[in-house]
N, C-alpha and C positions, 0 to 999 in steps of 0.2 A: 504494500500500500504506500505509495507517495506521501512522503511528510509524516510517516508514522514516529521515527524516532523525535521529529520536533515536536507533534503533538501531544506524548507522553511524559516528553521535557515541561512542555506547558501546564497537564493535567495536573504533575506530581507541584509544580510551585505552588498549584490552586490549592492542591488540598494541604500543602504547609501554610499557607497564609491561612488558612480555616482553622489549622487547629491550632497554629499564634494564638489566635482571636478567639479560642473553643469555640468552632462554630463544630457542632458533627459533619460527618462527611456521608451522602450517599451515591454510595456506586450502584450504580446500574448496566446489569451486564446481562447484555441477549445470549439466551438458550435456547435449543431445541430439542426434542424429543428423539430418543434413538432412534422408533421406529419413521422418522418423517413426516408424520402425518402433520407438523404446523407449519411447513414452511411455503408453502404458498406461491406465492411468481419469482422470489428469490432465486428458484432454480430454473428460468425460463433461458437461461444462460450468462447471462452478467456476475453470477456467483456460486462458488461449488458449496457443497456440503460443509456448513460449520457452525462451529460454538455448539455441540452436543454434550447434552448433561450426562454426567458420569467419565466424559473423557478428560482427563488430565490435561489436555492442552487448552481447556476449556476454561479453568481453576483462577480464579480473581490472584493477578499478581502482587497477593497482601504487604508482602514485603518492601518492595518494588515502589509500590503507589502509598506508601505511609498508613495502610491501613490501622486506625488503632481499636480500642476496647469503645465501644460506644459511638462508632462508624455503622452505618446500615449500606447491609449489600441487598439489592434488589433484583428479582430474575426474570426474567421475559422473555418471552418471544415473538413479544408484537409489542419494540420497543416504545412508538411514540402514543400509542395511546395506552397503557399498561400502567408506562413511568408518569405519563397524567392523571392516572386515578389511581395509580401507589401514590403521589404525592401529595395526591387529596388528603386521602385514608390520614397520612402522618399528617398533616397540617389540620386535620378535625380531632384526631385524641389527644 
């Protein structure tokens, strides 16, 4: 992916500046289903098979990204509207 390593340069400052500030952090990271059945037009050709749950290559890079205790990791597989109504959910309780 183009700009991947500058992207993840940017994501990780984000979430150091968050937790300066205790803000918590939430990651949100698209999955799919072993057997396929969510992914949708994703595979009409523009993208192969990925982010399957249970596969290790798949595993929030905790370390990496400053993951701490009281950070929310979030799963989906139907990122833009999913992480809009997980963010509801947390912004109502």
């Amino acid at each position: 992916m183009p700009g991947y390593k500058d992207r993840m340069i940017a994501a990780r400052d984000l979430v150091d500046s968050a937790h300066e500030n205790n803000i918590p952090v939430i990651f949100i990271q698209e999955v799919h289903r072993p057997d396929l059945i969510d992914f949708g037009r994703e595979l009409d050709g523009d993208e192969d098979v990925h982010c399957l749950e249970g596969d290790p290559r798949t595993e929030v890079a905790k370390e990496e990204m400053g993951y701490r205790k009281g950070d929310y990791i979030v799963q989906s597989d139907v990122i833009r509207r999913s992480s809009e109504l997980t963010l509801k959910s947390y912004c109502a309780a």
